[in-house]
C-alpha distance (Angstrom), angle and dihedral (degrees) to the residues before:
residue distance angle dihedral
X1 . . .
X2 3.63 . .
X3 3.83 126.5 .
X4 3.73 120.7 -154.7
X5 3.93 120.2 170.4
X6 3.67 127.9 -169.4
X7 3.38 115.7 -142.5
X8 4.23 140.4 172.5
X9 3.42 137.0 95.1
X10 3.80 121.0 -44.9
X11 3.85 126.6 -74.4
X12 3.93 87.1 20.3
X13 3.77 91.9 115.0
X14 4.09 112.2 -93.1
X15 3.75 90.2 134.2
X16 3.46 97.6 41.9
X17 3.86 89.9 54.8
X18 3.71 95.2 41.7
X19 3.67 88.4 65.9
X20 3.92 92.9 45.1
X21 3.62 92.4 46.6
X22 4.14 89.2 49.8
X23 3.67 90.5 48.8
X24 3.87 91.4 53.7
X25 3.19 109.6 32.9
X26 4.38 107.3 23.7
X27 3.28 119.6 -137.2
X28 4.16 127.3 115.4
X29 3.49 122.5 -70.2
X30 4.32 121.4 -144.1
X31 4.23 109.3 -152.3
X32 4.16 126.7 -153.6
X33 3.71 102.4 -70.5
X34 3.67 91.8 -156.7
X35 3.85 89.3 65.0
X36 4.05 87.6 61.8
X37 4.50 85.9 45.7
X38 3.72 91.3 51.8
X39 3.81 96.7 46.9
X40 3.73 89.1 42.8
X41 3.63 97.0 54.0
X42 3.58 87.5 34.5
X43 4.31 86.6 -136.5
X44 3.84 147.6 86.4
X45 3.64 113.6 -73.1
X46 4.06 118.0 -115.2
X47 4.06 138.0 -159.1
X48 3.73 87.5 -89.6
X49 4.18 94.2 57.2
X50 3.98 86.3 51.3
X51 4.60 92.3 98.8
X52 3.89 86.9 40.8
X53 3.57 101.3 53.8
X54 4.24 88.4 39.4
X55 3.95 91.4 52.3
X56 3.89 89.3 44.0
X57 3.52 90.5 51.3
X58 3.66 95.9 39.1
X59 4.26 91.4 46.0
X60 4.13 84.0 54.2
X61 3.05 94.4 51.1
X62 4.72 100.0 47.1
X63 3.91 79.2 46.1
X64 3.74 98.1 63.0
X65 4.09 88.7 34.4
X66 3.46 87.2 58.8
X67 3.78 90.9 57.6
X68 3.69 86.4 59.3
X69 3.86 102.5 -145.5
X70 3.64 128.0 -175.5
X71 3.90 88.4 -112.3
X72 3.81 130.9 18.3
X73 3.37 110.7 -167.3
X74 4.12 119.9 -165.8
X75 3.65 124.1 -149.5
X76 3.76 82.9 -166.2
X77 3.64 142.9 -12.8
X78 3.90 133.6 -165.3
X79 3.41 96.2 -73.1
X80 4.01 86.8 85.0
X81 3.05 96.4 47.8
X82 3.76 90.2 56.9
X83 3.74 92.4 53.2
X84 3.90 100.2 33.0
X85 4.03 82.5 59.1
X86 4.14 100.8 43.2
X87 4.11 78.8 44.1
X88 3.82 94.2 50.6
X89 3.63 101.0 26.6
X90 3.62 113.1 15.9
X91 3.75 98.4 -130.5
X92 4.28 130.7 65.8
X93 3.47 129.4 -146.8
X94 4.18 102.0 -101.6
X95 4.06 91.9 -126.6
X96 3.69 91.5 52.1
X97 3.77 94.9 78.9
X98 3.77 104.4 35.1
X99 4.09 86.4 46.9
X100 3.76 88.8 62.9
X101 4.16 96.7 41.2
X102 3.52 84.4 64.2
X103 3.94 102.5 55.7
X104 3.41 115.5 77.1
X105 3.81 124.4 -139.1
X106 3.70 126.7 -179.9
X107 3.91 98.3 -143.4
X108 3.37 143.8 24.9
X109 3.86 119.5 -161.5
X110 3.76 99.8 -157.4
X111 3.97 107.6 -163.1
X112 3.72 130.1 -158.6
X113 3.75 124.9 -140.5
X114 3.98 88.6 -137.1
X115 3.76 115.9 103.6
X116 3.39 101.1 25.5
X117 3.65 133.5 76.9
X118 4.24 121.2 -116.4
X119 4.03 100.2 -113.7
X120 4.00 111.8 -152.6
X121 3.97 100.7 -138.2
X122 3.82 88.0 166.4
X123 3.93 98.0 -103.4
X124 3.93 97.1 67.6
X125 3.48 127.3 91.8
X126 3.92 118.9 -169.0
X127 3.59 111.5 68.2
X128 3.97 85.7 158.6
X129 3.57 112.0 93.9
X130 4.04 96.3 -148.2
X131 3.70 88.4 64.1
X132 3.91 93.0 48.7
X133 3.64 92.7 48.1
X134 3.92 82.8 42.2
X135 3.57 88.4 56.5
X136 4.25 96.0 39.5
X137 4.09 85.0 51.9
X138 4.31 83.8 56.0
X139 3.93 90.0 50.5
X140 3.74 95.4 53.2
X141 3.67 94.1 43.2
X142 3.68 86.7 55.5
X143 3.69 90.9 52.2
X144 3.34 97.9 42.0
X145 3.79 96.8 53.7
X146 3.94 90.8 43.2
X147 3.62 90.7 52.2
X148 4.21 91.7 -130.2
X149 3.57 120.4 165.3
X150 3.87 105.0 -100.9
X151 3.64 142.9 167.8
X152 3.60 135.0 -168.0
X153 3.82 121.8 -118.2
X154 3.65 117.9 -172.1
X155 3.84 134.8 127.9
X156 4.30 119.3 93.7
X157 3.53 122.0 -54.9
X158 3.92 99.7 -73.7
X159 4.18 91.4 47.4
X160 3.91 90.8 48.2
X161 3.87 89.7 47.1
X162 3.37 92.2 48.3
X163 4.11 100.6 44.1
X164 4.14 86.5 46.9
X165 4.05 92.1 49.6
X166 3.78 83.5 48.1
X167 3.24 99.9 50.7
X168 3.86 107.7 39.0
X169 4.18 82.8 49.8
X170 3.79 88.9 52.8
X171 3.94 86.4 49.9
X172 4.03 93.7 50.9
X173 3.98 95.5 45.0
């Protein structure tokens, strides 16, 4: 099985490509789990809802490894919910990032806010792109420092598209 994760700041396009990626290439795709908690409880998420949303995520994410497909593909992974909660709430639960060194994935689809404009679809909350590029600058460092396989995806819709197909097909060869 291989593991790709998107990852970047919001409204740069890790949905989008998770569904073009599926279409090409198969395999099951894993969505935000903190978009299902906030339309469940129907509020903003606090400090407190931090462990929830990272065992949701993480329980999404064993149950389709356990189906052992060709190609996961991960809209997310803990990583943002590492940085969504020092961004929100200055602190992060201390299992949070040791949980997530221990997984392994086999690429990371870094993607820039650049190129693309911020879409409001009533659960995001940057619009302003200095704090998405703020946010993109935390992702690579964590990458970076952890030594994870990671490319950058940037460009309009068509270029990012393109670099992700590219990239996941070079992975599966």
């Amino acid at each position: 099985m291989k593991v790709v994760v998107l990852t970047g700041p919001e409204s740069s396009g890790k949905t989008f490509l998770a569904e073009r990626l599926q279409r090409r290439f198969g395999g099951l795709v894993v969505g935000e789990y903190v978009r299902h908690f906030i339309d469940r409880e129907q509020r903003d998420t606090c400090l407190a809802d931090i462990p929830a949303i990272a065992r949701g995520q993480l329980e999404w994410e064993d149950a389709a490894r356990a189906q052992a497909p060709e190609l996961l593909i991960l809209d997310t992974h803990l990583l943002s919910n590492i940085l969504w909660s020092r961004t929100l709430f200055g602190t992060c639960p201390d299992w949070l990032e040791p949980a997530l060194q221990q997984r392994h994935y086999d690429l990371h689809l870094l993607l820039s806010p650049e190129g693309v404009a911020w879409d409001d679809d009533g659960q995001r909350c940057q619009p302003d792109l200095a704090e998405r590029l703020r946010f993109h600058r935390s992702c690579q460092a964590w990458l970076q420092l952890h030594s994870r396989h990671w490319l950058e995806i940037g460009g309009d819709w068509r270029e990012r598209e393109a670099a992700a197909l590219a990239a996941v097909g070079r992975l599966l060869d």
